[in-house]
N, C-alpha and C positions, 0 to 999 in steps of 0.2 A: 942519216942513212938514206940512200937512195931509193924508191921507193918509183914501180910501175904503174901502181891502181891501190886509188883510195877506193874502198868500199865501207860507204854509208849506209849503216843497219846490218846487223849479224844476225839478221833473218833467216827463213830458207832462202830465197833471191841473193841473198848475196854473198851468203854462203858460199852457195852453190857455185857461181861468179871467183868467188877467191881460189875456191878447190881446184877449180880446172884452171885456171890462170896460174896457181902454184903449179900444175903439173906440168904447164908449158914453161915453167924455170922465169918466173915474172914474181915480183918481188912485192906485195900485196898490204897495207896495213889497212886494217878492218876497225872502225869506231864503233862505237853502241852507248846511244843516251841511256839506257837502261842499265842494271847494274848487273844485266846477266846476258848470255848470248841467247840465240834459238828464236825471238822473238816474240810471235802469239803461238809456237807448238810448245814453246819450252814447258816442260816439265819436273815436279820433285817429288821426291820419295817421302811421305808422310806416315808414320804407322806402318809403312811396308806394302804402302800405296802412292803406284805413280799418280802422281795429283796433277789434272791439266788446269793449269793455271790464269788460263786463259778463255777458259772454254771448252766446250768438246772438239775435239780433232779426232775424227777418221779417217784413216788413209783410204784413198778407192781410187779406180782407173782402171779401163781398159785399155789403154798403151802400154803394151806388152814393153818397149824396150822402157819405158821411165818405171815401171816395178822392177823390173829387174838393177835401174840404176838405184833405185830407194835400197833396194837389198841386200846391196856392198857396205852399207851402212848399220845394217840392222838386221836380227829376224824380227818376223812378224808370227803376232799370233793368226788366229780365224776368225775373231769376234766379229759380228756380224751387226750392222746397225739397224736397231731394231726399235724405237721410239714407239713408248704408250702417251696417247693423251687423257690430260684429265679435263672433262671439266665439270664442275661443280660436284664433283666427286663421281661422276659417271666414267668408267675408263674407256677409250676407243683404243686398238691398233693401227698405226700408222706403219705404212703409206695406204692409202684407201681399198682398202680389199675387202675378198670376203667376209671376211672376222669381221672387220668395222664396217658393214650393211646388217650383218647381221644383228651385231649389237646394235646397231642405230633403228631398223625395220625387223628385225627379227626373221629376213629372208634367209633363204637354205642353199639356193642353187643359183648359177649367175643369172639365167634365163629372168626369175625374180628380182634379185638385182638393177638388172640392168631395166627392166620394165619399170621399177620403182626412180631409175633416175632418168628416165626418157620423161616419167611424167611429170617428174617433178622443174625439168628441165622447160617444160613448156610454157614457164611463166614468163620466159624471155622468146620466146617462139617470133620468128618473124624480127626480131627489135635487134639491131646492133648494138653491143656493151658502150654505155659511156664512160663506164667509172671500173674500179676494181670491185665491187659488190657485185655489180650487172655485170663481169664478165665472168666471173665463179659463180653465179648462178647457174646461167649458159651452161655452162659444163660439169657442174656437176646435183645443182639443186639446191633449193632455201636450207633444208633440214642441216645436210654438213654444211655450208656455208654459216646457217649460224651459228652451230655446236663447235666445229674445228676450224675454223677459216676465220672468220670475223674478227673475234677477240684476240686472238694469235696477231695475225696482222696488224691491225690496228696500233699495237704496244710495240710491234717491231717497228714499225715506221713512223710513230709517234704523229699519227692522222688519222681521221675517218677513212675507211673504207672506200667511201662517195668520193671522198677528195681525192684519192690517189688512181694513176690512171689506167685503162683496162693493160696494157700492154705489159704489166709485172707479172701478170699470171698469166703468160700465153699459152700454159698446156696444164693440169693436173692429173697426178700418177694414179691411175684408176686400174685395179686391178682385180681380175673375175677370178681367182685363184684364193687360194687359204696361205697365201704368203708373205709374211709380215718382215722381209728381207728390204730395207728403204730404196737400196739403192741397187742399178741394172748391172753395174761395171762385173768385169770378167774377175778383178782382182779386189782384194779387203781385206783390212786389219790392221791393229795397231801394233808399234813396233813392244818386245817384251824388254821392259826397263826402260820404256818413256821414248822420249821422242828427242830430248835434251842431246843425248849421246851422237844423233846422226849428224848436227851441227856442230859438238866437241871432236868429232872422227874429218869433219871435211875442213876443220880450222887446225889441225894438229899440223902443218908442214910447218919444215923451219924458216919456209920463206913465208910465212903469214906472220904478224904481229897483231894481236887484240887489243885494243883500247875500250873499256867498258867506262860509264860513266862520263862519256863526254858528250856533247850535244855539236853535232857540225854546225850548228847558225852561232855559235858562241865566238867561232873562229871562220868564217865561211870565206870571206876575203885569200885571208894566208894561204886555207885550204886550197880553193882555187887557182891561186901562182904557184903555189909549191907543187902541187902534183900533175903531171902532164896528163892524166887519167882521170876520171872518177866514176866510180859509180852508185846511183845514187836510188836510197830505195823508202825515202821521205816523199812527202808531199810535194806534189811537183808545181802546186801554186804557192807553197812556201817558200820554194827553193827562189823564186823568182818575186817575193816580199808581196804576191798576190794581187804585182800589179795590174791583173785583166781581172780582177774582180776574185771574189771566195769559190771554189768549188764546193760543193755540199759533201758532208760523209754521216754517217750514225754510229756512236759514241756504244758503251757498254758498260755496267756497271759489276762487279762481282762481289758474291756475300759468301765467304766459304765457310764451312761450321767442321768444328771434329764433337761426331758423336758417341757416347757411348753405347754402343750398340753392333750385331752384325751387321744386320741389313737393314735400311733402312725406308728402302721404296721397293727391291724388288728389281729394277732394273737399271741402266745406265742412263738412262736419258725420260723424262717423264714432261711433255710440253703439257704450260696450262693454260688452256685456250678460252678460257672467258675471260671479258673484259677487268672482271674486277678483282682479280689477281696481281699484284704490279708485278711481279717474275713471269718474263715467257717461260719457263724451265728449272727446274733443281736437276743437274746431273751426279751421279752416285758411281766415283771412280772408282772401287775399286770391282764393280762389273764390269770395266773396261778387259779385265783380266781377269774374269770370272772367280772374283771371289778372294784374287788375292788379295793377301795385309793379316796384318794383328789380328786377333779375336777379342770379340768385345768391342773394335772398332773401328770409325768408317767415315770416310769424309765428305761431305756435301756441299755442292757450290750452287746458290741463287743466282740468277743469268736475268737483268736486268736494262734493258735497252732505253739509251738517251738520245738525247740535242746534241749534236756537234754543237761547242764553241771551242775558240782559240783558244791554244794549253791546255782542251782534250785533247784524251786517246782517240782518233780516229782508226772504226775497225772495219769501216764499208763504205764502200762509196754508193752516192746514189745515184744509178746511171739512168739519170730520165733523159729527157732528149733536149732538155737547156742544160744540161751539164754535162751532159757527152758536146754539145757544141762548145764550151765555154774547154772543155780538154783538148779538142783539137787545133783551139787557138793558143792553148798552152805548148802541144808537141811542136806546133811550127814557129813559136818563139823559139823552143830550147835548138830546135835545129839552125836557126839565127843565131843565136845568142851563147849557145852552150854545145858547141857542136864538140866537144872533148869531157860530156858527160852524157852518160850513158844510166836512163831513168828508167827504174825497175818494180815490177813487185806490186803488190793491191792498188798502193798512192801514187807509186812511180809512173804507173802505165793507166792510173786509175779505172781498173775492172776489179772483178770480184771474182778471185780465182779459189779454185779450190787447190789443193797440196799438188795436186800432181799438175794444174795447168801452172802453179810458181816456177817447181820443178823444167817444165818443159819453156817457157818463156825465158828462165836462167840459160837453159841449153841455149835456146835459138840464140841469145843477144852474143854466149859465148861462138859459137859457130860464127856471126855473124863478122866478131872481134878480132878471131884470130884464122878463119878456116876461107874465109870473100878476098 
């Protein structure tokens, strides 16, 4: 069968990618190493809980017209992301507001607050940040930086503090309000009946064909002469056997448990931010949809962050400033070398996007592909 665009990885990226190129009457086959489409949103129904399989995924954005493209796909509920931290069994609300000054100094009003983190602030006074420790001080003060920042960090990035460099934390969400809402966007929530279906609804033309369980490096050669198209939403220093050297990513490990029980933390997302926890997180899906599923039970997933090696899951890249250099001597090989593959998506483009920047970087490459 003749065949306009391979699309490597049945992600959102390329999904997205196949959907509007079927629309434009383009003949599409979609591979996936994995044995399921959707990617890291993909989601299952467990107990009569969507279970994110992956991770927590919440949709947000304020680009009005990519919620309304997510929408054709799905409703959405309101759920609102709202993260407690633990640590050492002390609970904070996150993102840093009122509630968590409160509980941390037992302040009432911002004016308090914001006094309490001017002074605590001034132990970096005068000194420019060397590291990522001394640049969360800066801005926010020793007390949360040790309670919430420190140990969090640290386990995400599988490094000290000291060692990593100020510029990962250029800004922290400080908020003088009793608003335990994480995030600013205009829009949020997650779709009702998982996430799985918006990628089953953009792969359904009869011009798309699915291949699950194949890995494109198994056949990369063939792949390459047979299809005049591709596009590709792997590792883009793989794609190229990494001859300029390894890009860096951080791997993820998941521990899911079915318990017996309703509730089991109380909320969706619970970070544990001391060091000596190995899980940044247990998240409790079926708060994602307030409550639904079974009675009597409830499913929880341990969220455990690694070492990239080769033959991991890479789920983030890490964009320090020798790996953002060592990428854009990647993009201008493929423009050399693979100027009839079109590389998409967290590893494709390697940044770290969130759903809706996938979403709109799908749009641009398609605009770019069929509309220039």
């Amino acid at each position: 069968m003749k065949y306009d665009y391979l699309v490597v990885g049945a992600g959102l990226f390329g999904a997205t990618f196949a959907y509007e190129a079927a629309k434009r009457g383009k003949r599409v086959k979609v591979i996936e190493k994995r044995d399921h489409i959707a990617g890291n949103i993909y989601t299952k129904e467990v107990d009569g809980i969507q279970v994110h399989e992956y991770g927590a995924h919440i949709f947000h954005t304020s680009n009005k017209k990519i919620w309304q493209y997510v929408n054709q796909f799905a409703e959405f509920n309101r759920y609102t992301n709202s993260p407690v931290a633990n640590y050492k069994g002390q609970m904070f609300n996150l993102p840093f507001n009122m509630n968590t000054f409160n509980e941390m100094w037992g302040t009432s009003t911002p004016k308090e607050a914001l006094a309490k983190i001017n002074e605590q602030r001034q132990e970096m006074a005068g000194k420019k940040p060397q590291n990522l420790e001394e640049q969360a001080i800066s801005l926010i003060g020793r007390d949360i930086y040790e309670k919430l920042i420190k140990g969090y960090t640290e386990k995400q990035w599988g490094r000290k503090a000291t060692e990593l460099p100020a510029f990962i934390i250029r800004r922290l969400p400080v908020r003088l309000t009793y608003d335990n809402n994480y995030f600013n966007d205009d829009y949020q929530g997650i779709p009702i009946g998982g996430y799985t279906q918006i990628v089953e609804k953009m792969l359904a033309s009869d011009l798309i064909d699915v291949e699950l369980n194949t890995d494109f490096f198994d056949y990369q050669e063939e792949y390459v002469s047979e299809f005049p198209k591709i596009v590709f939403t792997g590792m883009i220093d793989q794609y190229f056997n990494y001859k300029l050297g390894e890009l860096q990513y951080r791997s993820l490990h998941f521990e899911t448990e079915e318990l017996n029980e309703d509730n089991h933390q109380g909320n969706a997302v619970v970070n544990y931010t001391d060091a000596d926890t190995p899980f940044t997180r247990i998240i409790e899906h079926k708060h994602f949809e307030f409550g639904k599923g079974d009675k009597g039970k409830t499913i929880i997933t341990r969220e455990y962050p690694a070492d990239w090696h080769r033959g991991d899951e890479p789920y983030y890249p890490i964009n320090n400033t020798e790996n953002n250099s060592l990428y854009k001597e990647y993009a201008k090989l493929a423009q050399k070398e693979a100027p009839n593959v079109i590389f998409g998506g967290r590893l494709g483009q390697y940044r770290y996007y969130n759903m809706d920047q996938v979403l709109n970087a799908a749009l641009i490459a398609v605009n770019k592909e069929f509309e220039d």
